[in-house]
C-alpha positions as CSV (number, residue, x, y, z in Angstrom):
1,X,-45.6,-28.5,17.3
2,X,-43.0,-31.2,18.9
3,X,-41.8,-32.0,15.5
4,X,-41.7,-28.1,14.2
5,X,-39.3,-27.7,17.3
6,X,-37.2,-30.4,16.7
7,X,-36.8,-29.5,13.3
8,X,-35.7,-25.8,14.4
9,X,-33.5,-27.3,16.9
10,X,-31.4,-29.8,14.1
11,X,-31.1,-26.9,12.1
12,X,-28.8,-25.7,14.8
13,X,-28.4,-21.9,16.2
14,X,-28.5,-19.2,13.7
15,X,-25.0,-17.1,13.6
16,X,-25.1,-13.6,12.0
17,X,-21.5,-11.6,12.3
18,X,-22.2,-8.1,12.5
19,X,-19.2,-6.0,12.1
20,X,-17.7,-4.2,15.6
21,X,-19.6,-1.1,15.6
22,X,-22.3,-1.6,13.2
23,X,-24.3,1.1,12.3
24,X,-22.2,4.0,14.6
25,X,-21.4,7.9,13.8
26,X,-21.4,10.8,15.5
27,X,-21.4,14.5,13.6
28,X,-20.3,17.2,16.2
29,X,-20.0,20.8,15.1
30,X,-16.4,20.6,13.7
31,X,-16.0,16.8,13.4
32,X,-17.6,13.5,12.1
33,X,-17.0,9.5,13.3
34,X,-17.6,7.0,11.2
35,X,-16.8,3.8,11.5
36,X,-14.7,2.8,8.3
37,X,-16.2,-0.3,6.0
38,X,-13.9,-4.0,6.6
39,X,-10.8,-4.0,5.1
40,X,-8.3,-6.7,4.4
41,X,-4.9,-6.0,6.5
42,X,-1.8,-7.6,7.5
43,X,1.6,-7.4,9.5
44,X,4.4,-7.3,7.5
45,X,7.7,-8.3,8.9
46,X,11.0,-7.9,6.6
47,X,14.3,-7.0,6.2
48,X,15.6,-4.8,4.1
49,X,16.6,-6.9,1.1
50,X,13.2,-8.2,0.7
51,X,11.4,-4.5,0.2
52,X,11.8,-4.1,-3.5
53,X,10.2,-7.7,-3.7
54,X,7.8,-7.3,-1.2
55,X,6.6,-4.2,-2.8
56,X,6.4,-5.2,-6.7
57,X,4.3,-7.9,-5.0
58,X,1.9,-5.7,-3.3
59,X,1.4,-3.4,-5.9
60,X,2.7,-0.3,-3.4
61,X,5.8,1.3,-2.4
62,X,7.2,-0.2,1.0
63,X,7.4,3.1,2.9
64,X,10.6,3.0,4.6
65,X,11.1,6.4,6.6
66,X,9.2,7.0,10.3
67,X,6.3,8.3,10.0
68,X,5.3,7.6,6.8
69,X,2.8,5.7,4.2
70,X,2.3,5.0,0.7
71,X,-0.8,4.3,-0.9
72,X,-1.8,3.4,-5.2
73,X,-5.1,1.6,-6.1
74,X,-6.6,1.1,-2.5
75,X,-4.1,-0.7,-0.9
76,X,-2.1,1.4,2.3
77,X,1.3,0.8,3.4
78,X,1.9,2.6,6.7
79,X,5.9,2.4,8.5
80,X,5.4,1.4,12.2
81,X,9.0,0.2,12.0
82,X,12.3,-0.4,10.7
83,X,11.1,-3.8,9.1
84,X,6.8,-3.5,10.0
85,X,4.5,-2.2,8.1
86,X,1.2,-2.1,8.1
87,X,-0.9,-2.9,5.0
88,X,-4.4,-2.5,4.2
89,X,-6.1,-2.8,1.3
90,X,-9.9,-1.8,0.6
91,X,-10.1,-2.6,-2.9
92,X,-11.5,-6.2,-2.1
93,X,-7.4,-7.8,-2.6
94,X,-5.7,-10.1,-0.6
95,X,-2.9,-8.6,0.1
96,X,-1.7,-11.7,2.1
97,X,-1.9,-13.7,-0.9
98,X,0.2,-11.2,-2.9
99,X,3.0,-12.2,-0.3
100,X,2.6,-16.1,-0.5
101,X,3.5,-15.2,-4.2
102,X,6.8,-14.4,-3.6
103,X,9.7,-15.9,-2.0
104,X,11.9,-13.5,-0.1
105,X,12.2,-13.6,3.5
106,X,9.4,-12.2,5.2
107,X,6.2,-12.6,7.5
108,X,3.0,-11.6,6.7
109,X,-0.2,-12.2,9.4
110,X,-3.7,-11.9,8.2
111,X,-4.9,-9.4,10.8
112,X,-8.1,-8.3,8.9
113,X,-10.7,-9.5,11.7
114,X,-8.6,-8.5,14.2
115,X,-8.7,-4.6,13.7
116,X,-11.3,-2.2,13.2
117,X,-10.9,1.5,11.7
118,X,-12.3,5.0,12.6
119,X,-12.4,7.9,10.7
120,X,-12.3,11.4,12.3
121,X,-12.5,14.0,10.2
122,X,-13.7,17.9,10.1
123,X,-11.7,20.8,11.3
124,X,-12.1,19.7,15.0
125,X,-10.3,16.1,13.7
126,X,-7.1,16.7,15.0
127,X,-8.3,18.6,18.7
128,X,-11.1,15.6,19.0
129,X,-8.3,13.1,18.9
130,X,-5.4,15.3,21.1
131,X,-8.2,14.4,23.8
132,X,-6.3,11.7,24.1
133,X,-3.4,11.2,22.2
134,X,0.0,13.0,22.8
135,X,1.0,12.8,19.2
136,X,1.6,16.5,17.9
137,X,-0.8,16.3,14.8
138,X,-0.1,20.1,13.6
139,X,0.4,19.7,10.0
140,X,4.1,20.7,10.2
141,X,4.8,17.8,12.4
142,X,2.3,15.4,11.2
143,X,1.5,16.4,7.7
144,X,-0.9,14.4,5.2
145,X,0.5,10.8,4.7
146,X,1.9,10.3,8.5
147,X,1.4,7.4,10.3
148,X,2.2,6.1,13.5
149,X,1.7,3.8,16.6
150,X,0.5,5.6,19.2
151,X,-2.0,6.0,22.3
152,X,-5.6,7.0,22.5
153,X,-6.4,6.9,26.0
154,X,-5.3,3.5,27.2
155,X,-5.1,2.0,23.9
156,X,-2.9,1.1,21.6
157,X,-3.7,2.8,18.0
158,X,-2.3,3.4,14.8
159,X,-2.9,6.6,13.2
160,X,-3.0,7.7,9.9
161,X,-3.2,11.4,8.3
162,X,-5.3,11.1,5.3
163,X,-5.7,14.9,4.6
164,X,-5.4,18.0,6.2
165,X,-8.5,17.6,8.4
166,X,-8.8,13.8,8.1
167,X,-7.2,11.0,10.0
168,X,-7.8,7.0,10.2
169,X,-7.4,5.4,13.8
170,X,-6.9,1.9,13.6
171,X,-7.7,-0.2,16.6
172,X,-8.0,-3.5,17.8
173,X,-11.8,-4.9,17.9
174,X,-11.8,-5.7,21.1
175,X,-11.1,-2.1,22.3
176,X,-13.2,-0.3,19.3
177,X,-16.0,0.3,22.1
178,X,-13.8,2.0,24.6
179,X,-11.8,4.0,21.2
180,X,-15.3,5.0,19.7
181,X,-16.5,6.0,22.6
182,X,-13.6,8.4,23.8
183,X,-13.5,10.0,20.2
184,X,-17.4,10.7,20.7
185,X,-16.6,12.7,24.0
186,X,-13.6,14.3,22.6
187,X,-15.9,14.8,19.6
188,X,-18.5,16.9,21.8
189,X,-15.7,18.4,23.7
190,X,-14.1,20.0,20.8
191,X,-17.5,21.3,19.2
192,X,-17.8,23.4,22.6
């Protein structure tokens, strides 16, 4: 028995990673959480010279009005600035090699374990996530395709409009708990 636990004990500690949120949704009358599969994602710095490059590169239109995304063959460009985007791809691509590939002046961060995405969708979508988020999200003022930094609560999100009754909150992992959990209460909130 001595040896069996030595043996077990050289082997080392076994490590499973489990992705934030594993296994959570929520349906509501009017609205559904889910938590959104891992994506690749990056920051994207760059002036406005190196767009054109940038974009052939990435296989997607820079957006480069406020408010705004593009998107083509699973890969997701969202403005959060003058020269920052937001890419993700969920087609399985790197889009942070597609930038080494190039030259132009830019910075491109691998940010793919740091975030984690939500998706809220039904016709309660846009009320469940007004709980906490001053962001008018009335189709006139944020119609299907906006994006933008914002606040849920006391986090920083970024929020995408992927139809009429759809959106994508993007978070950081560390506060998809608290962001997750808010949405649920908003979620059951709304469906009163």
């Amino acid at each position: 028995m001595a040896k069996a636990a030595l043996k077990t004990a050289a082997a080392g500690p076994s490590v499973e990673r489990r992705p934030a949120l594993a296994g959570q949704s929520l349906s509501a009358t009017g609205v559904t959480l889910a938590v959104r599969p891992p994506a690749e994602r990056i920051s994207l710095r760059a002036p406005d010279a190196s767009i054109a490059a940038l974009s052939k590169a990435l296989g997607v239109a820079l957006p480069q009005r406020p408010k705004t995304s593009a998107a083509k063959a699973g890969r997701t460009a969202l403005w959060l600035g003058p020269d920052e985007w937001l890419v993700i791809d969920e087609s399985g691509k790197d889009p942070l090699a597609d930038c080494a590939k190039i030259s132009v002046p830019h910075s491109a961060v691998g940010i793919s374990h740091r975030n984690v995405a939500v998706s809220v969708t039904g016709p309660a979508a846009a009320a469940t996530i007004n709980a906490g988020c001053p962001q008018d999200l009335s189709l006139d003022a944020f119609p299907v395709g906006a994006a933008s930094r914002t606040i849920l609560g006391k986090v920083e999100i970024v929020l995408l409009r992927t139809a009429a009754d759809a959106f994508r909150v993007e978070c950081w992992r560390s506060f998809s708990d608290y962001v997750f959990t808010f949405l649920s209460e908003a979620a059951r909130d709304a469906a009163a």
